[in-house]
mmJSON file of the N, C-alpha and C atoms, coordinates in Angstrom:
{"data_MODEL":{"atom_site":{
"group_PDB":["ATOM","ATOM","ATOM","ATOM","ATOM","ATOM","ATOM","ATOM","ATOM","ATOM","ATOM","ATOM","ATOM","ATOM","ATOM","ATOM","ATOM","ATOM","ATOM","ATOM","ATOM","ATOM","ATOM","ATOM","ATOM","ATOM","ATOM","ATOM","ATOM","ATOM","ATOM","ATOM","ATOM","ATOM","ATOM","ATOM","ATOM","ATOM","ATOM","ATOM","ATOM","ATOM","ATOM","ATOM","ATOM","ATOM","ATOM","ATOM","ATOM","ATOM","ATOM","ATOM","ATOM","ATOM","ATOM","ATOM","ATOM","ATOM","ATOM","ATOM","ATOM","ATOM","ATOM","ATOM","ATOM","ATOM","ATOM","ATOM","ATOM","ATOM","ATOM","ATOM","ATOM","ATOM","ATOM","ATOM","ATOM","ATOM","ATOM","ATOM","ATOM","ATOM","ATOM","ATOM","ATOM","ATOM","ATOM","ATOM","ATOM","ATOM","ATOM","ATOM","ATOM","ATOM","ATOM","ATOM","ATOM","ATOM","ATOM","ATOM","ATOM","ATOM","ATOM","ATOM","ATOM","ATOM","ATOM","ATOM","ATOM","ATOM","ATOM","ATOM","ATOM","ATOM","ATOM","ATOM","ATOM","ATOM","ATOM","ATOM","ATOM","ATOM","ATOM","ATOM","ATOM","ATOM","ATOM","ATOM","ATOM","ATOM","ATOM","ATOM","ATOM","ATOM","ATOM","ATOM","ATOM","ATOM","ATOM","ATOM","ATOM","ATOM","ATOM","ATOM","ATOM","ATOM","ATOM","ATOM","ATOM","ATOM","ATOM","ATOM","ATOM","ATOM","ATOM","ATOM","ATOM","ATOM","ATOM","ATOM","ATOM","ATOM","ATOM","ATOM","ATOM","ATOM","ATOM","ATOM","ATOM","ATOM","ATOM","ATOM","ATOM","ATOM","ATOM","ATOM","ATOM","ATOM","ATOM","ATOM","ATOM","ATOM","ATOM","ATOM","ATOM","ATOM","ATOM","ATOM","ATOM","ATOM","ATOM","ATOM","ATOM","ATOM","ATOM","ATOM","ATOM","ATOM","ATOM","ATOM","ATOM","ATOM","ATOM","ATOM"],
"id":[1,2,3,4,5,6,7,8,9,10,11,12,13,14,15,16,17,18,19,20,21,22,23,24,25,26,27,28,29,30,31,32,33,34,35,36,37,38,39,40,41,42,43,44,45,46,47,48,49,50,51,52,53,54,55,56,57,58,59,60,61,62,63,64,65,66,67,68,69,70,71,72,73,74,75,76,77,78,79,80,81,82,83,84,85,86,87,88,89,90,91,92,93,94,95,96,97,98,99,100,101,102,103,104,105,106,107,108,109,110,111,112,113,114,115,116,117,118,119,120,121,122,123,124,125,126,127,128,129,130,131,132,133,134,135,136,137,138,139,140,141,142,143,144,145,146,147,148,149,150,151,152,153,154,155,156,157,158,159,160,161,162,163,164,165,166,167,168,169,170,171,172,173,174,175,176,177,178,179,180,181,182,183,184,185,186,187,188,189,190,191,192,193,194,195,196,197,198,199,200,201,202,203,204],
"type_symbol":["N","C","C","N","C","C","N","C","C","N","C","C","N","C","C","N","C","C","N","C","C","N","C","C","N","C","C","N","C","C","N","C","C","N","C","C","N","C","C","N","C","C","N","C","C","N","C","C","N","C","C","N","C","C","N","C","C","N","C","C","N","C","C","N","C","C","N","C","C","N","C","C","N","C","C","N","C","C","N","C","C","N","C","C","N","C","C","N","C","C","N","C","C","N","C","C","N","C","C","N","C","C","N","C","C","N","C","C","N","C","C","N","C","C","N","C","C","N","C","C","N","C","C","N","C","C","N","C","C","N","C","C","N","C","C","N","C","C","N","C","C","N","C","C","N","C","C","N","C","C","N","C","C","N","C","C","N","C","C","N","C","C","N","C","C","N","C","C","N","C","C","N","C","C","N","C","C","N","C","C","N","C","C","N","C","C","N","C","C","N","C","C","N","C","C","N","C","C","N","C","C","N","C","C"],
"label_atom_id":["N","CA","C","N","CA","C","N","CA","C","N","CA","C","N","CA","C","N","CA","C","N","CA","C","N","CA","C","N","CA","C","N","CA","C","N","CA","C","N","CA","C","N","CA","C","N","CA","C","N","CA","C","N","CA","C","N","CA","C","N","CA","C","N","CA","C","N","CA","C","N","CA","C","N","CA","C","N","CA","C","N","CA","C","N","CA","C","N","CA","C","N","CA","C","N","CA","C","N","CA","C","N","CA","C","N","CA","C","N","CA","C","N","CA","C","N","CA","C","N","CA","C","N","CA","C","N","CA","C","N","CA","C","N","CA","C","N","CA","C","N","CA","C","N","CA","C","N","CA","C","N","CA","C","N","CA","C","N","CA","C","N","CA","C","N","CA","C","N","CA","C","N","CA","C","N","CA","C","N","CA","C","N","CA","C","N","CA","C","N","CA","C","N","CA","C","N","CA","C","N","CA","C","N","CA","C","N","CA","C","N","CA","C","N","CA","C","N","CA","C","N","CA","C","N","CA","C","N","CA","C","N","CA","C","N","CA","C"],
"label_alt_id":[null,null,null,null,null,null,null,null,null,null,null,null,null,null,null,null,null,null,null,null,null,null,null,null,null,null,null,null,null,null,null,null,null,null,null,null,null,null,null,null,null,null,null,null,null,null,null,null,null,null,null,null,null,null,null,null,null,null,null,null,null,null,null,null,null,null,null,null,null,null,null,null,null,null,null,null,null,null,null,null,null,null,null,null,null,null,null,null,null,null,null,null,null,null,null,null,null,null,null,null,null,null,null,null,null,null,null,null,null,null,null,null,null,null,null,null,null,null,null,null,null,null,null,null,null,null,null,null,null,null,null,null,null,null,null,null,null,null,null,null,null,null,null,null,null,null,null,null,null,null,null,null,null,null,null,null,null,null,null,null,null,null,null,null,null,null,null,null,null,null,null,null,null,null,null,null,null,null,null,null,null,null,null,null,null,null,null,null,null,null,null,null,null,null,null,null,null,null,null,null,null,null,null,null],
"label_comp_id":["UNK","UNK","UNK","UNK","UNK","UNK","UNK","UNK","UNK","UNK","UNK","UNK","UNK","UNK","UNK","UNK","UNK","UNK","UNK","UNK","UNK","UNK","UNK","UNK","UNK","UNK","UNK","UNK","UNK","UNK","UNK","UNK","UNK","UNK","UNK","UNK","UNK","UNK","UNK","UNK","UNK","UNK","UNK","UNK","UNK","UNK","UNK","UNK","UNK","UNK","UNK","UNK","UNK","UNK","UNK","UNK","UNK","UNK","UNK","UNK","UNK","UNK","UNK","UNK","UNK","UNK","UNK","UNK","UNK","UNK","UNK","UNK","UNK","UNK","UNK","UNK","UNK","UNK","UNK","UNK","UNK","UNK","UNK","UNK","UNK","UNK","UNK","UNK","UNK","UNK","UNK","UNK","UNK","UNK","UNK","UNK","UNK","UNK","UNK","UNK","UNK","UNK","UNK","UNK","UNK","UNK","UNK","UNK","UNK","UNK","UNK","UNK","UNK","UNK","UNK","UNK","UNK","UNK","UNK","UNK","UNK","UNK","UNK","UNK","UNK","UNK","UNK","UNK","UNK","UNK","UNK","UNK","UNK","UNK","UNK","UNK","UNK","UNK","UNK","UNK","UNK","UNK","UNK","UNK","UNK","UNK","UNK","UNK","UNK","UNK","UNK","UNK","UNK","UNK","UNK","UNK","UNK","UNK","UNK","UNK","UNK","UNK","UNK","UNK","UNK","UNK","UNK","UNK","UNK","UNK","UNK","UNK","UNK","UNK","UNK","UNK","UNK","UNK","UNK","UNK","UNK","UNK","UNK","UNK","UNK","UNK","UNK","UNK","UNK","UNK","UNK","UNK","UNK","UNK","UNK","UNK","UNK","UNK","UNK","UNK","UNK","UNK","UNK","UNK"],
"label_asym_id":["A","A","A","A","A","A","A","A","A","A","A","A","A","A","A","A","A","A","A","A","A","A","A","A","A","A","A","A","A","A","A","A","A","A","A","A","A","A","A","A","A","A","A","A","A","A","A","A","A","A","A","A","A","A","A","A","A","A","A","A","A","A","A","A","A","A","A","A","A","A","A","A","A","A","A","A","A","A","A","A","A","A","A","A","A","A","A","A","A","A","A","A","A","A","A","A","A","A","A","A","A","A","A","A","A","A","A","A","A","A","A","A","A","A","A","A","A","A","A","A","A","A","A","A","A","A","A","A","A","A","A","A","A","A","A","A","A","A","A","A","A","A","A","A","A","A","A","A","A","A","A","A","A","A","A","A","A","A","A","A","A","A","A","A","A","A","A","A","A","A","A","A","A","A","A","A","A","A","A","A","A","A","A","A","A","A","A","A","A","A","A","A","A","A","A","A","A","A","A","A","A","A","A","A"],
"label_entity_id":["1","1","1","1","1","1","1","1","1","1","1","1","1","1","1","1","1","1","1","1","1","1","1","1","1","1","1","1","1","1","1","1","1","1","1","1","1","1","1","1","1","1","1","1","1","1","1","1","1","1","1","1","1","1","1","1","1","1","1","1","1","1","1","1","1","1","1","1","1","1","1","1","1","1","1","1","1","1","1","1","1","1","1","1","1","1","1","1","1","1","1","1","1","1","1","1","1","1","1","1","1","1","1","1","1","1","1","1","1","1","1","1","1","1","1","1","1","1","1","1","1","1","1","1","1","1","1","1","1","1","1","1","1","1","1","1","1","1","1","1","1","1","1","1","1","1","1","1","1","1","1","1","1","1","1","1","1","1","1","1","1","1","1","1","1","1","1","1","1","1","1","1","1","1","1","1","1","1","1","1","1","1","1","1","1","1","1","1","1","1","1","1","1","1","1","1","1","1","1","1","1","1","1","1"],
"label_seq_id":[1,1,1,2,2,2,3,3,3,4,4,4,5,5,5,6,6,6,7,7,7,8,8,8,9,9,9,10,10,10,11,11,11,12,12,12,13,13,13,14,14,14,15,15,15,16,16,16,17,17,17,18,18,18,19,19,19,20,20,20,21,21,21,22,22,22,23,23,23,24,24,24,25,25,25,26,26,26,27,27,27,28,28,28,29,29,29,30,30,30,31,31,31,32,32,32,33,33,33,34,34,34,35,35,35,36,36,36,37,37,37,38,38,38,39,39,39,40,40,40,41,41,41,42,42,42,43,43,43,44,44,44,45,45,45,46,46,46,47,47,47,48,48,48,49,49,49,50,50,50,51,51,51,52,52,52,53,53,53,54,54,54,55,55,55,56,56,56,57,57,57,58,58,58,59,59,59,60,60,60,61,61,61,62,62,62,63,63,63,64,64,64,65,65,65,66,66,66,67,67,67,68,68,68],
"pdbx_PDB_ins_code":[null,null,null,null,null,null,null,null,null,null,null,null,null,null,null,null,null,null,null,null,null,null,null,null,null,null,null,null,null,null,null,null,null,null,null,null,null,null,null,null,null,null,null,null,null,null,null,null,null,null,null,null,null,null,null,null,null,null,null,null,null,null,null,null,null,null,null,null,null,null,null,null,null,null,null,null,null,null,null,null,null,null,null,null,null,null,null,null,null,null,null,null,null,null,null,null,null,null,null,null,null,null,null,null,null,null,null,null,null,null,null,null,null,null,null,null,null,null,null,null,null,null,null,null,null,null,null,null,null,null,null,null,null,null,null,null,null,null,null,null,null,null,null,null,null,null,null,null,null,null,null,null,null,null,null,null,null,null,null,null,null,null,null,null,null,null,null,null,null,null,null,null,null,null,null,null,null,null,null,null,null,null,null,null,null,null,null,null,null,null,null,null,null,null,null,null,null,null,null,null,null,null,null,null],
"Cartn_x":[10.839,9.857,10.277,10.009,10.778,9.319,8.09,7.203,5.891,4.697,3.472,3.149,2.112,1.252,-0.156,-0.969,-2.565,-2.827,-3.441,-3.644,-4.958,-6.045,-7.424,-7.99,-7.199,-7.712,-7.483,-6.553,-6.049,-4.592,-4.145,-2.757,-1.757,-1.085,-0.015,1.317,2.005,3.551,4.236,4.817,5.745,6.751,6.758,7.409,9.156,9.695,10.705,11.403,12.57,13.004,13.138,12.982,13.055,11.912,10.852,9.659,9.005,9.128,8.371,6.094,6.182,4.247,4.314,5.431,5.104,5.129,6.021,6.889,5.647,4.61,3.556,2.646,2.096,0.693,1.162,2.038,2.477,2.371,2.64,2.508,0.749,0.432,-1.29,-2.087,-1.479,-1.715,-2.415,-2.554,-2.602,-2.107,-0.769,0.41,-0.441,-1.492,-1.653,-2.846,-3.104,-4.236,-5.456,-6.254,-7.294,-7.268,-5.958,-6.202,-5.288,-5.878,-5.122,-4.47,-3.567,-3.231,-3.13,-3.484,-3.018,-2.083,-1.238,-0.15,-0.616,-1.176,-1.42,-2.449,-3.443,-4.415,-3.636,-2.326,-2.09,-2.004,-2.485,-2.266,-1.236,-1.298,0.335,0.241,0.578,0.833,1.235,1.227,1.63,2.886,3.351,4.751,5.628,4.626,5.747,5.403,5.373,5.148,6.054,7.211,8.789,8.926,7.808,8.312,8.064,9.386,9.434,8.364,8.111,6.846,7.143,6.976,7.367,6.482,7.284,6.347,5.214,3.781,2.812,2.008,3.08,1.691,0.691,-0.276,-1.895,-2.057,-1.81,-2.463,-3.917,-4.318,-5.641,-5.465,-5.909,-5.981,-7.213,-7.732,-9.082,-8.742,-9.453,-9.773,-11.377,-10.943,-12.118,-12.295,-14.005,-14.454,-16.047,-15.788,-17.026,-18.57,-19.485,-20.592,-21.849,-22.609,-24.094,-25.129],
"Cartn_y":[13.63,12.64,12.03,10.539,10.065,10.007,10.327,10.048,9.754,9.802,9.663,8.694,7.904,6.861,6.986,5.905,6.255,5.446,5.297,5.076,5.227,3.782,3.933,5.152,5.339,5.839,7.437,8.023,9.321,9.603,10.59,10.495,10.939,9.598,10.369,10.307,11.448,11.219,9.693,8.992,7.958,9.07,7.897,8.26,8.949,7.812,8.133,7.329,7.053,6.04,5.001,4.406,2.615,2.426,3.175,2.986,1.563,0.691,-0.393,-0.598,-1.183,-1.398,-1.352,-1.845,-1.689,-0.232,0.22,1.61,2.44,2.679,3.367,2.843,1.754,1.633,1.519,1.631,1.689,2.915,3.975,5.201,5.438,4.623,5.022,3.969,2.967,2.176,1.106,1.298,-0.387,-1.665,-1.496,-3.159,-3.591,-4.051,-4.769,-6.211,-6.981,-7.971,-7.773,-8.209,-7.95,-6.956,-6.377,-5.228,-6.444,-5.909,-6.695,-5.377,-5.67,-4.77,-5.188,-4.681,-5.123,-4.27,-4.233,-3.296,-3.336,-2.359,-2.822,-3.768,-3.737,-5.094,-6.26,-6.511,-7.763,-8.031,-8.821,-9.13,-8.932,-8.397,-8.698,-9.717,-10.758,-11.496,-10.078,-10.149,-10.054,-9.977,-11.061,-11.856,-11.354,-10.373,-9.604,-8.157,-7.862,-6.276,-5.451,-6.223,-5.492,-5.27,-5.206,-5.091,-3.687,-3.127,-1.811,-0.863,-0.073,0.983,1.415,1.936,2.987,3.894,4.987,6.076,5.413,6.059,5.357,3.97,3.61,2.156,2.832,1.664,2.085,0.999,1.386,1.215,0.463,-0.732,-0.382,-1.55,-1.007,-1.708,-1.361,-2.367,-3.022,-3.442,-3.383,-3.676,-4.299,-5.528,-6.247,-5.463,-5.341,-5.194,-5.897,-6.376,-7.307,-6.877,-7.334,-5.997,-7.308,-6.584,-7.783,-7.137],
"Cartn_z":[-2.117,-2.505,-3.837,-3.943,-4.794,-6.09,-6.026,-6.809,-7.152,-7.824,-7.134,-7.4,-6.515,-6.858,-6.453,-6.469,-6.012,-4.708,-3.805,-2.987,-2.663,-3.089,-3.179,-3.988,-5.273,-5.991,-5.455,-4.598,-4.288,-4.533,-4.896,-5.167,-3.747,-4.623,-2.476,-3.061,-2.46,-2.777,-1.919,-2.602,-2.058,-0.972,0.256,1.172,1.285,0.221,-0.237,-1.425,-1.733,-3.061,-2.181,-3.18,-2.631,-1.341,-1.444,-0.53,-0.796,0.5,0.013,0.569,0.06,0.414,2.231,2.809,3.838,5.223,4.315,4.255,4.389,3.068,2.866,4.034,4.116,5.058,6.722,6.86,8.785,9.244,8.747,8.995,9.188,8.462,8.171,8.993,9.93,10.92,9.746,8.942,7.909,7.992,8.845,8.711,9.894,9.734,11.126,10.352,11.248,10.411,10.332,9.299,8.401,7.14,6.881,5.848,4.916,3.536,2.542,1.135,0.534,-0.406,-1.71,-2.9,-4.159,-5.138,-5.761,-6.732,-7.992,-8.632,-9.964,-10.455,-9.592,-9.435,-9.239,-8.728,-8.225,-6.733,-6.521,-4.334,-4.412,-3.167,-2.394,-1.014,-0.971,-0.034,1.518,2.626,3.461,3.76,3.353,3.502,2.612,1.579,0.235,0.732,1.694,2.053,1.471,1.812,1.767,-0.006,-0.656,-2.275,-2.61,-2.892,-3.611,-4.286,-4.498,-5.177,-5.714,-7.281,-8.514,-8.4,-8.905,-9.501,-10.459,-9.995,-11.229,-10.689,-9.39,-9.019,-8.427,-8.65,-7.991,-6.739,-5.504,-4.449,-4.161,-3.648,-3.622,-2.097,-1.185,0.61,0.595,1.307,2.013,2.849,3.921,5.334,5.597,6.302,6.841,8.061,7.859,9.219,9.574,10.888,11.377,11.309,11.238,11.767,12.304,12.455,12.952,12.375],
"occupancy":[1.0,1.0,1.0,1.0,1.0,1.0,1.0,1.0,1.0,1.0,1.0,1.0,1.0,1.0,1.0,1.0,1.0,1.0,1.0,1.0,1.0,1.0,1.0,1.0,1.0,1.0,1.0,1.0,1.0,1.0,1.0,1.0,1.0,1.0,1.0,1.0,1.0,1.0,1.0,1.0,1.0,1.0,1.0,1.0,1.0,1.0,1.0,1.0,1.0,1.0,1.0,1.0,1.0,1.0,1.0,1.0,1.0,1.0,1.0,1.0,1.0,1.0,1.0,1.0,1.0,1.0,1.0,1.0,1.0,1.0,1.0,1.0,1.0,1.0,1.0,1.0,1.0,1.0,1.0,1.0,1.0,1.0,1.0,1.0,1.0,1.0,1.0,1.0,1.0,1.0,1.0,1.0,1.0,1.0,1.0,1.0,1.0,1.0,1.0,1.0,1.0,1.0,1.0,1.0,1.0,1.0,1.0,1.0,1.0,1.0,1.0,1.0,1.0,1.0,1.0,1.0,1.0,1.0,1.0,1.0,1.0,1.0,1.0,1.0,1.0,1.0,1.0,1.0,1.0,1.0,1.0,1.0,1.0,1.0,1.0,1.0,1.0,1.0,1.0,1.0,1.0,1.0,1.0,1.0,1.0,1.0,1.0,1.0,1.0,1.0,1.0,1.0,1.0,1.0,1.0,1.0,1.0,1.0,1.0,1.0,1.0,1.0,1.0,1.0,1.0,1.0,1.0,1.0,1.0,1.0,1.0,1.0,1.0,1.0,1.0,1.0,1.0,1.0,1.0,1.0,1.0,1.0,1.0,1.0,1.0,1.0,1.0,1.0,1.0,1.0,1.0,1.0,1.0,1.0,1.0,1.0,1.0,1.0,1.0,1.0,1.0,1.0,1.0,1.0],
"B_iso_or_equiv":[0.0,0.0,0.0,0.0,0.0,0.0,0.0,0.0,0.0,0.0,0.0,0.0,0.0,0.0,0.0,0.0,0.0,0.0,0.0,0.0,0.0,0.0,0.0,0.0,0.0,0.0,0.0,0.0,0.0,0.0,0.0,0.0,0.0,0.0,0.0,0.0,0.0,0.0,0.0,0.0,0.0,0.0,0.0,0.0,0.0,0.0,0.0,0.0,0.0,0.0,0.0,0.0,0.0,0.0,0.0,0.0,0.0,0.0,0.0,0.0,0.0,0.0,0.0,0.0,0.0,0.0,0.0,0.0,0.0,0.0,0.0,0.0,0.0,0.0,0.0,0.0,0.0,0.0,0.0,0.0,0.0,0.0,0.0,0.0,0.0,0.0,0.0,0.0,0.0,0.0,0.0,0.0,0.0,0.0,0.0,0.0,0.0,0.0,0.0,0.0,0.0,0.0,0.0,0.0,0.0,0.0,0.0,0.0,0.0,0.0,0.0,0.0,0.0,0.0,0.0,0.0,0.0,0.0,0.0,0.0,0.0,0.0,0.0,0.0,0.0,0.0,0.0,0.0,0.0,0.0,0.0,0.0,0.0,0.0,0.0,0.0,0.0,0.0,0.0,0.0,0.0,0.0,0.0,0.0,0.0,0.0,0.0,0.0,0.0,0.0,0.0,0.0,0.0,0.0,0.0,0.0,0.0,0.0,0.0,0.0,0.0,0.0,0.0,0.0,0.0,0.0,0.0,0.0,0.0,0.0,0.0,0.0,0.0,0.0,0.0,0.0,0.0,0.0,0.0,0.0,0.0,0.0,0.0,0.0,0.0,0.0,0.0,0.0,0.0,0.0,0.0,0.0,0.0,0.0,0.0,0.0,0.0,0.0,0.0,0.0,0.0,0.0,0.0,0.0],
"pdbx_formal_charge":[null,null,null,null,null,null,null,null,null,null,null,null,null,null,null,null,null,null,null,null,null,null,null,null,null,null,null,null,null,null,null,null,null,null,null,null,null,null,null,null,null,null,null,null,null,null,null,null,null,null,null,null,null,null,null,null,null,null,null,null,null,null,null,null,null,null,null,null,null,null,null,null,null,null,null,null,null,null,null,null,null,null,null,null,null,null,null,null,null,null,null,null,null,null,null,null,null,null,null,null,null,null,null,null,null,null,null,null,null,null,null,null,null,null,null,null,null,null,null,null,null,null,null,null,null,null,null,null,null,null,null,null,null,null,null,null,null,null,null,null,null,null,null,null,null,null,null,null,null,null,null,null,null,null,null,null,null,null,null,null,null,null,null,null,null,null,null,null,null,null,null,null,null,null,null,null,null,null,null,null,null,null,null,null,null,null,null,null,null,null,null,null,null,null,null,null,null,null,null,null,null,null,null,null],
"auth_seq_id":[1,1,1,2,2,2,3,3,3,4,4,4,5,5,5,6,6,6,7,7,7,8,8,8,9,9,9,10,10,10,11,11,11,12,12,12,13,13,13,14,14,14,15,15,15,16,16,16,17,17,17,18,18,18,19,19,19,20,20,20,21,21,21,22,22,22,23,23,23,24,24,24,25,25,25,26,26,26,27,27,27,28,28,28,29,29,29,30,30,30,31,31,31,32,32,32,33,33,33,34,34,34,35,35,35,36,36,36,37,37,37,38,38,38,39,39,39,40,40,40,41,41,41,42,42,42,43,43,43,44,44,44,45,45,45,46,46,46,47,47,47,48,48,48,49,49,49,50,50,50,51,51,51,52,52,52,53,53,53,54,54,54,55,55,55,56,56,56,57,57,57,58,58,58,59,59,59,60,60,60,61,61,61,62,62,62,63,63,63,64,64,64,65,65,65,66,66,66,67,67,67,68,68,68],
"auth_comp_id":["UNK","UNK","UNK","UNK","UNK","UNK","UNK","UNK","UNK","UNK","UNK","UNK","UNK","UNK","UNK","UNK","UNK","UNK","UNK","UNK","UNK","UNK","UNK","UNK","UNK","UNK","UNK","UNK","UNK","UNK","UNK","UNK","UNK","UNK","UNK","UNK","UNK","UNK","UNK","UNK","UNK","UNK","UNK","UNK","UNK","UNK","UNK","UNK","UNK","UNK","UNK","UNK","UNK","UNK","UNK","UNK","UNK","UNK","UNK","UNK","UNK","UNK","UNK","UNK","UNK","UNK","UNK","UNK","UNK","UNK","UNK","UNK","UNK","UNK","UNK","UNK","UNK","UNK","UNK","UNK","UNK","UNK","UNK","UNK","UNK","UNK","UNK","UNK","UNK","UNK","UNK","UNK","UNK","UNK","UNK","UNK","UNK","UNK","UNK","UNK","UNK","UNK","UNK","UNK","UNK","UNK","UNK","UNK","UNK","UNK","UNK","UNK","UNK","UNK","UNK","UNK","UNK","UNK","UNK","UNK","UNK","UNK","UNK","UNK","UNK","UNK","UNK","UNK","UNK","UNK","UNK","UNK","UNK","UNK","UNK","UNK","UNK","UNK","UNK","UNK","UNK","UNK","UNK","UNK","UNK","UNK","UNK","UNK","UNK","UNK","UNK","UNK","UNK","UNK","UNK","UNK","UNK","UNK","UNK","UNK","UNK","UNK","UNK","UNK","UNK","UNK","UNK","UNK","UNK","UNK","UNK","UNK","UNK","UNK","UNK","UNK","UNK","UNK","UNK","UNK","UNK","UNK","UNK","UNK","UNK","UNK","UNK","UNK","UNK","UNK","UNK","UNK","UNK","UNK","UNK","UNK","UNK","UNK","UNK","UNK","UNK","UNK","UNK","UNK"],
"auth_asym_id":["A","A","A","A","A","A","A","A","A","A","A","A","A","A","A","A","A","A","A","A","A","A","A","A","A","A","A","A","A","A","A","A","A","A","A","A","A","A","A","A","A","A","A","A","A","A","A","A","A","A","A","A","A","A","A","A","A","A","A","A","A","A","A","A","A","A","A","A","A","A","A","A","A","A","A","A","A","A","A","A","A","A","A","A","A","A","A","A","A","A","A","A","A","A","A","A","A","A","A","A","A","A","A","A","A","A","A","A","A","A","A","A","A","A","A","A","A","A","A","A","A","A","A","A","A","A","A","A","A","A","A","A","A","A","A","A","A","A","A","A","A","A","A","A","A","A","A","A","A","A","A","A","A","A","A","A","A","A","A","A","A","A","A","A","A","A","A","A","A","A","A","A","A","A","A","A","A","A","A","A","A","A","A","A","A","A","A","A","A","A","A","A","A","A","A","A","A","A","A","A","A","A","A","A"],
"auth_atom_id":["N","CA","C","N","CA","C","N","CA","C","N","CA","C","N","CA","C","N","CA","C","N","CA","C","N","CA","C","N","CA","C","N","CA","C","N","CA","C","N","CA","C","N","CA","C","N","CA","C","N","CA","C","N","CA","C","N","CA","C","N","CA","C","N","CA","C","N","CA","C","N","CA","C","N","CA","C","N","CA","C","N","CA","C","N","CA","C","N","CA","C","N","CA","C","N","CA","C","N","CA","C","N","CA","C","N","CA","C","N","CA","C","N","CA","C","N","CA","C","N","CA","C","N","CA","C","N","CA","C","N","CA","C","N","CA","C","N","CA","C","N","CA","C","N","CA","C","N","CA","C","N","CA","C","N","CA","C","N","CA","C","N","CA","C","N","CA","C","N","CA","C","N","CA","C","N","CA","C","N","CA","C","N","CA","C","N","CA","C","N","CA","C","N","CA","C","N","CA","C","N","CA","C","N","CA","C","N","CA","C","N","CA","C","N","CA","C","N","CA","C","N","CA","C","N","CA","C","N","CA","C","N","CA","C","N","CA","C"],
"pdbx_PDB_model_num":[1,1,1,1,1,1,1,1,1,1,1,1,1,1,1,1,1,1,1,1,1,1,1,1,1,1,1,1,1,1,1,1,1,1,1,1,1,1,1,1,1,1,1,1,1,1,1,1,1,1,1,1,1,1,1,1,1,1,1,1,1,1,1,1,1,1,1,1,1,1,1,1,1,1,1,1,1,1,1,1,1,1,1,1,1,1,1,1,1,1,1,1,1,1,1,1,1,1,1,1,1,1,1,1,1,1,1,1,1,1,1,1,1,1,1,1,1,1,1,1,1,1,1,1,1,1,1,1,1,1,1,1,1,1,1,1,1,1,1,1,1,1,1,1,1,1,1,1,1,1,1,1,1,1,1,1,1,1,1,1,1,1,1,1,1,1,1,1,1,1,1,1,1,1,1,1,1,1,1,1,1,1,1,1,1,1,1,1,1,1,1,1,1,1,1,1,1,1,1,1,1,1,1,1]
}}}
Protein backbone atom coordinates (compact mmCIF):
# COMPACT_ATOMS: atom_id res chain seq x y z
CA UNK A 1 0.00 0.00 0.00
CA UNK A 2 1.32 3.10 -1.18
CA UNK A 3 -0.56 5.41 1.64
CA UNK A 4 -3.54 6.82 3.46
CA UNK A 5 -6.19 9.05 2.50
CA UNK A 6 -9.90 9.80 3.64
CA UNK A 7 -12.64 8.73 1.90
CA UNK A 8 -15.92 10.57 3.15
CA UNK A 9 -14.22 11.34 6.01
CA UNK A 10 -12.90 7.41 6.77
CA UNK A 11 -9.46 6.43 6.32
CA UNK A 12 -8.65 3.94 3.50
CA UNK A 13 -5.37 2.70 2.40
CA UNK A 14 -4.74 3.83 -1.38
CA UNK A 15 -4.98 0.95 -3.60
CA UNK A 16 -1.58 1.20 -4.71
CA UNK A 17 1.26 4.01 -6.01
CA UNK A 18 0.24 5.98 -8.65
CA UNK A 19 -3.54 5.10 -7.65
CA UNK A 20 -5.70 7.29 -9.63
CA UNK A 21 -9.53 8.71 -8.40
CA UNK A 22 -10.68 6.28 -10.71
CA UNK A 23 -8.63 3.35 -9.51
CA UNK A 24 -10.21 3.98 -5.87
CA UNK A 25 -14.12 4.30 -6.68
CA UNK A 26 -14.58 1.20 -9.37
CA UNK A 27 -13.81 -1.29 -7.02
CA UNK A 28 -16.53 0.35 -4.77
CA UNK A 29 -19.01 0.42 -7.89
CA UNK A 30 -18.79 4.46 -7.78
CA UNK A 31 -17.42 5.00 -11.68
CA UNK A 32 -20.75 4.89 -12.91
CA UNK A 33 -23.27 8.17 -13.48
CA UNK A 34 -24.73 10.33 -10.91
CA UNK A 35 -21.84 10.03 -8.32
CA UNK A 36 -19.60 13.07 -8.30
CA UNK A 37 -16.04 13.39 -6.50
CA UNK A 38 -14.00 16.20 -5.03
CA UNK A 39 -9.87 16.08 -3.98
CA UNK A 40 -9.12 18.35 -1.42
CA UNK A 41 -12.40 20.24 -1.73
CA UNK A 42 -11.77 20.59 -5.40
CA UNK A 43 -14.27 18.81 -8.16
CA UNK A 44 -13.05 16.52 -10.15
CA UNK A 45 -14.55 16.60 -13.52
CA UNK A 46 -15.36 12.99 -14.61
CA UNK A 47 -13.27 13.39 -17.52
CA UNK A 48 -10.21 13.93 -14.86
CA UNK A 49 -10.83 10.58 -13.09
CA UNK A 50 -7.51 9.36 -14.29
CA UNK A 51 -5.70 12.05 -11.80
CA UNK A 52 -3.29 10.52 -9.42
CA UNK A 53 -3.91 10.40 -5.35
CA UNK A 54 -1.26 11.28 -2.59
CA UNK A 55 -0.83 10.16 0.59
CA UNK A 56 -3.00 12.73 2.76
CA UNK A 57 -5.85 13.60 0.01
CA UNK A 58 -9.34 13.81 1.32
CA UNK A 59 -11.86 12.04 -0.72
CA UNK A 60 -15.28 13.32 -0.60
CA UNK A 61 -18.08 11.31 -3.41
CA UNK A 62 -21.67 11.97 -3.41
CA UNK A 63 -24.12 10.25 -5.13
CA UNK A 64 -27.45 11.48 -6.45
CA UNK A 65 -30.34 9.69 -5.66
CA UNK A 66 -34.09 10.22 -6.86
CA UNK A 67 -36.89 9.96 -4.28
CA UNK A 68 -40.81 11.19 -4.30
Amino acid sequence: MSGAITLNGEPRELPADGATLRALLAPLGLDRPGVAAAVNGDPVARAHWERPLAAGDAVLVLEMVAGG
